[in-house]
NUDOBA-855772 format. One record per atom (N, C-alpha, C, O): residue in three letters; x, y, z. Coordinates in steps of 0.02 Angstrom, whole numbers, plus 50000, padded with zeros to 5 digits. Layout:
BEGIN
ALAXYZ ...
END
This chain:
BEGIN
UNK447366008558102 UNK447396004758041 UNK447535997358049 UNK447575993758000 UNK447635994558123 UNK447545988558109 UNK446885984758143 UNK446615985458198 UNK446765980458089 UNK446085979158097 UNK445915972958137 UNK445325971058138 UNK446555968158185 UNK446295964058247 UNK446375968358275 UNK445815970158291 UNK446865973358303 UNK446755979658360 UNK446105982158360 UNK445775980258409 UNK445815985858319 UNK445315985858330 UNK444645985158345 UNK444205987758379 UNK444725980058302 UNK443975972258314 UNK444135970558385 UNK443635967558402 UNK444495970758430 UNK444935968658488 UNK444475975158523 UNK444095973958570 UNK444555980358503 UNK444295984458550 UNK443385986358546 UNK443035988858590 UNK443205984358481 UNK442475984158454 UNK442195978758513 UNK441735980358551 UNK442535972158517 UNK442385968458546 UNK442465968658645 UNK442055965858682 UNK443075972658671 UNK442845974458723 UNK442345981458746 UNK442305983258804 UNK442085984058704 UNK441675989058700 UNK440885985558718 UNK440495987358762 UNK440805979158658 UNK440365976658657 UNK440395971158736 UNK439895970858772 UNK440755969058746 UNK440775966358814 UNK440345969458855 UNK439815967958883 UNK440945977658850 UNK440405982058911 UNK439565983258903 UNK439145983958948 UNK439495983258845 UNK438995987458835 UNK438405981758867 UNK437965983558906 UNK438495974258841 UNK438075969258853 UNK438035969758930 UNK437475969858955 UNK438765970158981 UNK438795970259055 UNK438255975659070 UNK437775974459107 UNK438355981959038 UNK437865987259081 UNK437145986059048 UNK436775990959044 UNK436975981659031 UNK436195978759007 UNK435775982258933 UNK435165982458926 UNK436375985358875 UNK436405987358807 UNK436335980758766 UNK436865979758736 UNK435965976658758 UNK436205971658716 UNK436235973858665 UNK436805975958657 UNK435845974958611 UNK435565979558548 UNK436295984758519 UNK436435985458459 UNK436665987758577 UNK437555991358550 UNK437835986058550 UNK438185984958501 UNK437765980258610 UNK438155975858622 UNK438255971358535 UNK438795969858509 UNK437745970358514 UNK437705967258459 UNK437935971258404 UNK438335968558365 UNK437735977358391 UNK438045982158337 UNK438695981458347 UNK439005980558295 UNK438995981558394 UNK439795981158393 UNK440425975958400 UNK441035976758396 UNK439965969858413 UNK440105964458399 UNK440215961358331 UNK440675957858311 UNK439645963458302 UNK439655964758222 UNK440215969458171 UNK440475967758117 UNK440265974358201 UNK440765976658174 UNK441555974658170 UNK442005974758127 UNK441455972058256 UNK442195969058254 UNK442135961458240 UNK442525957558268 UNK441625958958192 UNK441765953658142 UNK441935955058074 UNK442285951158042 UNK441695960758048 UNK441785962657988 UNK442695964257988 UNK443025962357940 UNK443015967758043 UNK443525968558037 UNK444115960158054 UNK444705958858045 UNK443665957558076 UNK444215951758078 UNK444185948558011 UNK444695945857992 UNK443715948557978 UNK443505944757926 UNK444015950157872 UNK444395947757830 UNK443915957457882 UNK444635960157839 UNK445165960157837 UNK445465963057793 UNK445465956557887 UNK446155953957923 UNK446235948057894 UNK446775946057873 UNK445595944157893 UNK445775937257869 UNK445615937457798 UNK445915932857769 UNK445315940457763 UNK445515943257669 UNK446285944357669 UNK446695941257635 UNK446365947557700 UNK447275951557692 UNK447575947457692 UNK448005946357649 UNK447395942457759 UNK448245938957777 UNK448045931057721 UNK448385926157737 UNK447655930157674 UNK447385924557634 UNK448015923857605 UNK448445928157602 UNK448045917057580 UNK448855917057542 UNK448265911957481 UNK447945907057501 UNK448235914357415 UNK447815910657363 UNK448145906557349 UNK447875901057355 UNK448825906257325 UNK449035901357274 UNK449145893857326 UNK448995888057310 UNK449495896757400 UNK449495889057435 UNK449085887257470 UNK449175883757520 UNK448455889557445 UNK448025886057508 UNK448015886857576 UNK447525884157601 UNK448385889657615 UNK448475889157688 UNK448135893557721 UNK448115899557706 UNK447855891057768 UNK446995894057806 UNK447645900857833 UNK448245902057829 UNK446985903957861 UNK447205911157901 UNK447625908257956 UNK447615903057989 UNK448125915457953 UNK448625912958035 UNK448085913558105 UNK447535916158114 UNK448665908658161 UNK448275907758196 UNK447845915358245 UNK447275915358267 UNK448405921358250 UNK448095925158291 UNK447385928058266 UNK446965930258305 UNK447275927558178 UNK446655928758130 UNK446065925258160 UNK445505927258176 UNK446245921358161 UNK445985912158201 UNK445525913558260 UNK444915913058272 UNK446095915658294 UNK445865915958383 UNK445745924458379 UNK445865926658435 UNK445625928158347 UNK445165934458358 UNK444505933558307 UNK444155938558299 UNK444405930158287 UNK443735927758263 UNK443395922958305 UNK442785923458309 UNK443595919758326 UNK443055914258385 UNK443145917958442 UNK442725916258484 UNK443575922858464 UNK443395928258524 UNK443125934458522 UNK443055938658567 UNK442935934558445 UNK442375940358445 UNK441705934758456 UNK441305935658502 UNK441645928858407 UNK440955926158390 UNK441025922958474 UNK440875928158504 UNK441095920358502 UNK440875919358590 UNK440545924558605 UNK439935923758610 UNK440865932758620 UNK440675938358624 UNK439825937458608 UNK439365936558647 UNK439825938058529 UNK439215937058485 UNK438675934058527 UNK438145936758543 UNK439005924758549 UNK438505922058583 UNK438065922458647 UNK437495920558660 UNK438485925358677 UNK438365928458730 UNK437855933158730 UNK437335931958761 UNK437945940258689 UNK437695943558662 UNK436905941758663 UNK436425943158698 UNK437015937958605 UNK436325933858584 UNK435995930558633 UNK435385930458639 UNK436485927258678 UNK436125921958737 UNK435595929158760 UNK434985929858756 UNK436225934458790 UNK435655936858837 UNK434885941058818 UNK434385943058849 UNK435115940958755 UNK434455942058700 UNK433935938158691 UNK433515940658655 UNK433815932758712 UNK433705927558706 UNK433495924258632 UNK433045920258617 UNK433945927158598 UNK434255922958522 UNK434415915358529 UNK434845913058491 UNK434145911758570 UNK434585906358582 UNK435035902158529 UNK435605900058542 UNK434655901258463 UNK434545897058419 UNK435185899158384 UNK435625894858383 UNK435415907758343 UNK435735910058338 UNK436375909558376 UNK436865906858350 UNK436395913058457 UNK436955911658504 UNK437145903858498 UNK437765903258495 UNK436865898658496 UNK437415893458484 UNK437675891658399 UNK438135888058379 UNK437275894958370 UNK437685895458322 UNK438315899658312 UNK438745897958272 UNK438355905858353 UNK438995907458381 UNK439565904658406 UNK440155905458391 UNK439255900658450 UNK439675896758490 UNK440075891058440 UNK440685890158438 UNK439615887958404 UNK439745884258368 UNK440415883058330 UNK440885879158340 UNK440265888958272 UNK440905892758236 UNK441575893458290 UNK442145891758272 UNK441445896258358 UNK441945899558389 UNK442135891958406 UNK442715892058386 UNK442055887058423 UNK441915878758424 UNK442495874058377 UNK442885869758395 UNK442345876958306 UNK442615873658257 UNK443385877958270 UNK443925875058270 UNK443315884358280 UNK444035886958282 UNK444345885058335 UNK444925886958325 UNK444325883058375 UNK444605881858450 UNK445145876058439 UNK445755875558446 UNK444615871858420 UNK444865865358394 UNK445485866358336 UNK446045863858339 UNK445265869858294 UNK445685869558217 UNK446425872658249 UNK446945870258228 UNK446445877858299 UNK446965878258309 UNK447275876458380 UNK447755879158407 UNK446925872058400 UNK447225868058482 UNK447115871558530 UNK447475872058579 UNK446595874358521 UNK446555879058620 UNK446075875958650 UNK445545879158648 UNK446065871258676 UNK445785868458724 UNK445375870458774 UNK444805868158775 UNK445595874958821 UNK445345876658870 UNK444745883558832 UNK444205884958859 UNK444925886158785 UNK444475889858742 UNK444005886658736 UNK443515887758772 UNK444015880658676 UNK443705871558693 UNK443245873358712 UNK442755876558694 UNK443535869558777 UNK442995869258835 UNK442475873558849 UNK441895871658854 UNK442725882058861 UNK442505885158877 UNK441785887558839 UNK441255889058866 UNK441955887558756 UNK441285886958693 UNK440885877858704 UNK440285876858692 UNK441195874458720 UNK440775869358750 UNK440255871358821 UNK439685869258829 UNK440565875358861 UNK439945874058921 UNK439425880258889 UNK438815879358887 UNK439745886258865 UNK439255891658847 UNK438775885858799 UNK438255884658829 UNK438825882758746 UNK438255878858723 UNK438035874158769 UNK437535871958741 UNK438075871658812 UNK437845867258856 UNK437175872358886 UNK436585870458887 UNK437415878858908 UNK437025883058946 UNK436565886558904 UNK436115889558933 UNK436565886858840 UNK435965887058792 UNK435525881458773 UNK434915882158777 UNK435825874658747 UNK435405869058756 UNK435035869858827 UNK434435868958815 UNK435105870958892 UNK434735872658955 UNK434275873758957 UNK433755871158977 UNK434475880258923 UNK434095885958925 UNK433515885558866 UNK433085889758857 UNK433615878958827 UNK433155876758771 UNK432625872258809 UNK432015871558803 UNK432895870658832 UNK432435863358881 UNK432875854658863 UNK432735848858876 UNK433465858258825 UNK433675851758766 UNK434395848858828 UNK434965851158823 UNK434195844158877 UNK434515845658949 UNK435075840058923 UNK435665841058936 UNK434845833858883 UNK435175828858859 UNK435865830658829 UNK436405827858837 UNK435675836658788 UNK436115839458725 UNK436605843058786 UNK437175840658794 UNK436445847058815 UNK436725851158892 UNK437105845458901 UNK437635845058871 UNK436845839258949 UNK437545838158963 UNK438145834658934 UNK438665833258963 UNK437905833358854 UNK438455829658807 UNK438985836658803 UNK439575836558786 UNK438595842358821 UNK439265848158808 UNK439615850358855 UNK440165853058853 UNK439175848458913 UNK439595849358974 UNK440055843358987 UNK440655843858997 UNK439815839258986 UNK440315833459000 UNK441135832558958 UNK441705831958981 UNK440805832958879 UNK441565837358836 UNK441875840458886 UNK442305838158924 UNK441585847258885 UNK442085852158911 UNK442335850258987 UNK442905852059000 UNK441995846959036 UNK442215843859097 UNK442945838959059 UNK443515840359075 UNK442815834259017 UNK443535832259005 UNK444125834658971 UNK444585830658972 UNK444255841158934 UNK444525843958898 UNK444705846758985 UNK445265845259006 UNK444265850259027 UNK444655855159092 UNK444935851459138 UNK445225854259185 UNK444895843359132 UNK445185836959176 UNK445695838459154 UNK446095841759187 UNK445885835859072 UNK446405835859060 UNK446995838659049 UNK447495835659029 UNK446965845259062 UNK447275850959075 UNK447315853459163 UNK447685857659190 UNK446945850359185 UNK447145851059262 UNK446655859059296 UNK446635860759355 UNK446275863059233 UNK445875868359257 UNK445365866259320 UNK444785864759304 UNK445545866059381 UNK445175866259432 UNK444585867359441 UNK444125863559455 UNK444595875859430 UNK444005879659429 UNK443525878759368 UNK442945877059383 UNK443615879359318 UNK443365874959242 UNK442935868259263 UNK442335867059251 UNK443405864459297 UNK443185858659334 UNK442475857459390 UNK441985853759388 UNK442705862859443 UNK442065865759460 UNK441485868559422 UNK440945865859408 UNK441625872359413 UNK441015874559357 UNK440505870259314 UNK439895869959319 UNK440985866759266 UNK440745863159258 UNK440315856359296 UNK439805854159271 UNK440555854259344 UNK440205848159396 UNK439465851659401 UNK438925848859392 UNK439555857159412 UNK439025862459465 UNK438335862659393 UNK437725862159400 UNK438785863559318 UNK438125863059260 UNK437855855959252 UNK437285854859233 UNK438285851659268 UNK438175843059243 UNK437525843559319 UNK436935842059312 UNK437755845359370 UNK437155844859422 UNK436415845459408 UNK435915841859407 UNK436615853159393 UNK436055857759389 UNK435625853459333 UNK435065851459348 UNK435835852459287 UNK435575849459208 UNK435195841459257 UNK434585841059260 UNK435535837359282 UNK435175831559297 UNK434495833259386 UNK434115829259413 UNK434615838859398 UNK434175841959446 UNK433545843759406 UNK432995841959425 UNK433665848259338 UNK433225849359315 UNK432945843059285 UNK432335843159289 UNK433255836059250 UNK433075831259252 UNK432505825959281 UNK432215820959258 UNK432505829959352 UNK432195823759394 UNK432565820259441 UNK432365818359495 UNK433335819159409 UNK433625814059436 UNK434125817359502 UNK434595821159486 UNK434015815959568 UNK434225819359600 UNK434855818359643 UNK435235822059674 UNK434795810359628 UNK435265808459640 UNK436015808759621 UNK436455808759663 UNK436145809159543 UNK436515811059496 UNK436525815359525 UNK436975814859567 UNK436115822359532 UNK436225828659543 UNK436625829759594 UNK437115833359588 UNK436455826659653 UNK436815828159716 UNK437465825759717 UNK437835828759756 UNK437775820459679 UNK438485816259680 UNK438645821259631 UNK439255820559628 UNK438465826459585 UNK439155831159553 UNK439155836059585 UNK439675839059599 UNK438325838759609 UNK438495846259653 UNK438835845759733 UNK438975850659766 UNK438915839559752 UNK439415839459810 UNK439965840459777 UNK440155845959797 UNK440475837759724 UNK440865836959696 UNK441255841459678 UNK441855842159691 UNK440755845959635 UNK440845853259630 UNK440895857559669 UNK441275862059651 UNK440555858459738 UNK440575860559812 UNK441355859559827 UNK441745863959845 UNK441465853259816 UNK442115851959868 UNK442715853459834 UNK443275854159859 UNK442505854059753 UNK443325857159704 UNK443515865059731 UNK444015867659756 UNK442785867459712 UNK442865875459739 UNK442875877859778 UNK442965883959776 UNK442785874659833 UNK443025876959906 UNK443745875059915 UNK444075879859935 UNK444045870159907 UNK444715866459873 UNK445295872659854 UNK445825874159882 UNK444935875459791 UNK445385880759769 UNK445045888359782 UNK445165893359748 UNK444745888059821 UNK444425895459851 UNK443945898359776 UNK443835904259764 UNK443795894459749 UNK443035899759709 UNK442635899959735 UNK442295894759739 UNK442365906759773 UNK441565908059772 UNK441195907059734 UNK440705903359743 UNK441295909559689 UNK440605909159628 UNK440245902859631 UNK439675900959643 UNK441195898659604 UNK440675891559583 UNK440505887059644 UNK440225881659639 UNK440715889759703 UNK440685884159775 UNK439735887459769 UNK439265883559764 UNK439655895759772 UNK439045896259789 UNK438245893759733 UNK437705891059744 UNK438605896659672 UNK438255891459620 UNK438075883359653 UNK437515881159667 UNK438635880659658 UNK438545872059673 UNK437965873259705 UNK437405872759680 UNK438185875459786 UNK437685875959827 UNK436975880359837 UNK436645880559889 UNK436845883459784 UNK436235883659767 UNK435655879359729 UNK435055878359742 UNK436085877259677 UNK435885872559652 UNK435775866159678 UNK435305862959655 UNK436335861959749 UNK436055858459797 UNK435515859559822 UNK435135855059839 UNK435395866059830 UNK434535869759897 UNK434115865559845 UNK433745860759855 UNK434285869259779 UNK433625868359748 UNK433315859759730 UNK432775856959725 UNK433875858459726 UNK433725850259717 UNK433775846859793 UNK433865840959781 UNK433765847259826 UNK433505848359880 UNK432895849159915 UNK432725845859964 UNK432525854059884 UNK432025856759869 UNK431575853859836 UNK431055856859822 
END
Protein backbone atom coordinates (compact mmCIF):
# COMPACT_ATOMS: atom_id res chain seq x y z
CA UNK A 1 0.00 0.00 0.00
CA UNK A 2 2.63 2.32 -0.37
CA UNK A 3 2.84 3.69 -3.57
CA UNK A 4 6.86 5.12 -3.89
CA UNK A 5 7.70 1.48 -2.55
CA UNK A 6 6.24 0.24 -5.11
CA UNK A 7 6.75 2.43 -8.22
CA UNK A 8 10.42 1.82 -6.68
CA UNK A 9 10.03 -1.72 -7.43
CA UNK A 10 7.86 -1.31 -10.91
CA UNK A 11 10.81 0.64 -11.76
CA UNK A 12 13.61 -1.85 -10.84
CA UNK A 13 11.62 -4.57 -12.58
CA UNK A 14 11.57 -2.35 -15.56
CA UNK A 15 15.37 -1.78 -15.31
CA UNK A 16 15.68 -5.53 -15.60
CA UNK A 17 13.47 -6.20 -18.08
CA UNK A 18 15.09 -3.38 -20.55
CA UNK A 19 18.83 -5.13 -19.34
CA UNK A 20 17.61 -8.63 -20.60
CA UNK A 21 16.55 -6.92 -24.10
CA UNK A 22 12.30 -6.63 -23.14
CA UNK A 23 11.95 -3.10 -23.98
CA UNK A 24 8.10 -3.20 -24.74
CA UNK A 25 7.66 -4.77 -20.42
CA UNK A 26 10.41 -2.49 -19.89
CA UNK A 27 8.12 0.35 -20.88
CA UNK A 28 4.76 -1.13 -19.53
CA UNK A 29 6.31 -0.97 -16.19
CA UNK A 30 7.91 2.02 -16.20
CA UNK A 31 4.60 3.41 -16.87
CA UNK A 32 3.03 2.02 -14.19
CA UNK A 33 5.48 3.04 -11.76
CA UNK A 34 4.67 6.66 -13.02
CA UNK A 35 1.15 6.43 -12.48
CA UNK A 36 1.98 5.42 -8.90
CA UNK A 37 4.32 8.22 -8.20
CA UNK A 38 2.01 10.61 -9.66
CA UNK A 39 -0.56 8.94 -6.79
CA UNK A 40 1.87 9.73 -4.13
CA UNK A 41 2.22 13.07 -5.41
CA UNK A 42 -1.94 13.68 -5.46
CA UNK A 43 -1.76 12.49 -1.74
CA UNK A 44 1.08 14.23 -0.39
CA UNK A 45 -0.48 17.83 -2.41
CA UNK A 46 -1.11 20.35 0.31
CA UNK A 47 -4.04 22.79 -1.76
CA UNK A 48 -4.53 25.56 0.42
CA UNK A 49 -0.48 26.45 0.68
CA UNK A 50 0.70 25.94 -2.40
CA UNK A 51 3.78 23.91 -1.62
CA UNK A 52 5.08 21.62 -4.48
CA UNK A 53 5.38 17.80 -3.57
CA UNK A 54 8.01 16.68 -0.88
CA UNK A 55 11.24 16.10 -1.95
CA UNK A 56 11.43 12.13 -1.79
CA UNK A 57 7.86 12.50 -4.30
CA UNK A 58 10.36 14.64 -6.29
CA UNK A 59 13.26 12.35 -6.61
CA UNK A 60 11.06 9.07 -7.30
CA UNK A 61 9.55 10.72 -10.23
CA UNK A 62 12.71 11.86 -12.20
CA UNK A 63 14.10 8.25 -11.19
CA UNK A 64 11.37 6.51 -12.67
CA UNK A 65 11.22 9.14 -15.90
CA UNK A 66 15.37 8.56 -16.55
CA UNK A 67 14.30 4.83 -16.29
CA UNK A 68 11.55 5.89 -19.03
CA UNK A 69 14.38 7.50 -21.09
CA UNK A 70 16.44 5.03 -21.30
CA UNK A 71 13.76 2.76 -22.00
CA UNK A 72 12.82 4.81 -24.95
CA UNK A 73 16.52 5.51 -25.96
CA UNK A 74 16.93 1.87 -26.45
CA UNK A 75 13.72 1.82 -28.47
CA UNK A 76 14.85 4.13 -30.47
CA UNK A 77 12.09 6.71 -29.32
CA UNK A 78 14.65 9.22 -29.35
CA UNK A 79 12.51 12.31 -29.57
CA UNK A 80 10.27 11.03 -26.67
CA UNK A 81 13.44 9.62 -24.42
CA UNK A 82 14.75 13.14 -24.13
CA UNK A 83 11.75 14.30 -23.33
CA UNK A 84 12.13 11.99 -20.42
CA UNK A 85 15.18 13.13 -19.59
CA UNK A 86 14.07 16.45 -19.76
CA UNK A 87 11.29 16.40 -17.02
CA UNK A 88 13.72 14.13 -14.91
CA UNK A 89 16.11 17.51 -15.75
CA UNK A 90 13.73 20.07 -14.37
CA UNK A 91 13.44 17.88 -11.13
CA UNK A 92 17.02 17.45 -10.39
CA UNK A 93 17.49 20.95 -10.42
CA UNK A 94 14.17 21.99 -8.43
CA UNK A 95 15.43 19.98 -5.73
CA UNK A 96 19.47 20.34 -5.78
CA UNK A 97 20.83 16.99 -6.87
CA UNK A 98 23.39 17.74 -8.90
CA UNK A 99 25.19 14.88 -9.64
CA UNK A 100 21.54 13.44 -10.71
CA UNK A 101 22.02 16.90 -12.82
CA UNK A 102 24.56 15.88 -14.47
CA UNK A 103 23.84 12.54 -14.92
CA UNK A 104 20.07 13.52 -17.03
CA UNK A 105 22.45 16.00 -18.72
CA UNK A 106 24.89 13.43 -20.39
CA UNK A 107 21.89 10.76 -21.02
CA UNK A 108 20.49 13.86 -23.30
CA UNK A 109 23.75 14.64 -24.68
CA UNK A 110 23.81 10.82 -25.82
CA UNK A 111 20.43 11.17 -27.58
CA UNK A 112 21.15 14.54 -29.29
CA UNK A 113 24.25 11.97 -30.71
CA UNK A 114 22.41 9.70 -31.45
CA UNK A 115 20.17 12.43 -33.45
CA UNK A 116 23.10 13.64 -35.48
CA UNK A 117 22.34 17.06 -33.33
CA UNK A 118 26.36 16.76 -32.12
CA UNK A 119 26.35 20.71 -31.31
CA UNK A 120 23.30 20.25 -28.91
CA UNK A 121 25.46 16.87 -27.51
CA UNK A 122 28.05 18.78 -26.45
CA UNK A 123 26.23 21.92 -24.79
CA UNK A 124 24.87 18.84 -22.53
CA UNK A 125 27.83 17.26 -22.03
CA UNK A 126 29.84 20.04 -21.23
CA UNK A 127 26.91 21.13 -18.43
CA UNK A 128 27.14 17.99 -16.97
CA UNK A 129 31.20 17.86 -17.24
CA UNK A 130 30.90 21.09 -14.95
CA UNK A 131 28.25 20.22 -12.45
CA UNK A 132 30.81 16.57 -12.04
CA UNK A 133 34.00 19.19 -11.74
CA UNK A 134 32.34 20.74 -9.24
CA UNK A 135 31.54 18.17 -7.00
CA UNK A 136 34.87 16.47 -7.50
CA UNK A 137 32.96 13.09 -9.36
CA UNK A 138 36.09 11.74 -11.02
CA UNK A 139 34.60 9.07 -12.84
CA UNK A 140 31.47 11.37 -14.02
CA UNK A 141 34.45 13.42 -15.08
CA UNK A 142 35.82 10.74 -17.17
CA UNK A 143 32.95 9.79 -18.80
CA UNK A 144 32.07 12.61 -19.61
CA UNK A 145 35.68 13.92 -21.38
CA UNK A 146 35.38 10.46 -23.26
CA UNK A 147 31.42 11.91 -24.77
CA UNK A 148 32.82 15.63 -25.38
CA UNK A 149 35.62 13.45 -27.53
CA UNK A 150 33.63 11.16 -29.18
CA UNK A 151 30.97 14.09 -30.20
CA UNK A 152 33.96 16.37 -31.74
CA UNK A 153 35.48 12.94 -33.50
CA UNK A 154 32.26 12.53 -34.96
CA UNK A 155 32.62 16.25 -35.82
CA UNK A 156 35.58 16.09 -37.98
CA UNK A 157 37.53 17.84 -35.58
CA UNK A 158 40.18 15.61 -34.41
CA UNK A 159 42.09 17.47 -32.80
CA UNK A 160 39.63 18.63 -30.08
CA UNK A 161 38.90 15.00 -30.08
CA UNK A 162 42.20 13.72 -29.15
CA UNK A 163 43.01 16.60 -26.24
CA UNK A 164 39.65 15.27 -24.24
CA UNK A 165 39.98 11.53 -25.11
CA UNK A 166 43.62 11.61 -23.75
CA UNK A 167 42.17 13.45 -20.86
CA UNK A 168 39.60 11.13 -20.23
CA UNK A 169 42.17 8.16 -20.71
CA UNK A 170 44.32 9.61 -18.07
CA UNK A 171 41.24 10.46 -15.31
CA UNK A 172 40.20 6.77 -15.59
CA UNK A 173 43.12 5.08 -15.43
CA UNK A 174 43.86 7.68 -12.44
CA UNK A 175 40.96 6.25 -10.49
CA UNK A 176 40.92 2.66 -11.94
CA UNK A 177 37.66 2.77 -14.34
CA UNK A 178 37.69 0.33 -17.01
CA UNK A 179 34.76 1.15 -18.68
CA UNK A 180 35.46 4.69 -19.12
CA UNK A 181 39.54 4.32 -19.61
CA UNK A 182 38.31 1.61 -22.40
CA UNK A 183 35.49 3.73 -23.92
CA UNK A 184 38.16 6.78 -24.12
CA UNK A 185 40.36 4.51 -25.85
CA UNK A 186 38.25 3.27 -28.35
CA UNK A 187 37.05 6.16 -29.29
CA UNK A 188 40.87 7.43 -29.64
CA UNK A 189 41.31 4.13 -32.33
CA UNK A 190 38.53 5.45 -34.00
CA UNK A 191 39.52 8.95 -34.42
CA UNK A 192 42.55 7.80 -35.12
CA UNK A 193 41.25 6.01 -37.71
Amino acid sequence: GEPLVEAEALRLRAAIARLVGNAEESLRLVEQALELADKAMEASKVTETGQRAPTPVLLSRATILNQRGSTLWNMGKLEESIESYAEALVIYRAIGMQRHEARALNNMGIVFAALGEYEEALAHYKSALKLDQAHGDRSGIALKLGNIGQCYSDLGDTARAETYLAKALAVAEQIGDLSAAADAAVSWGQTKL
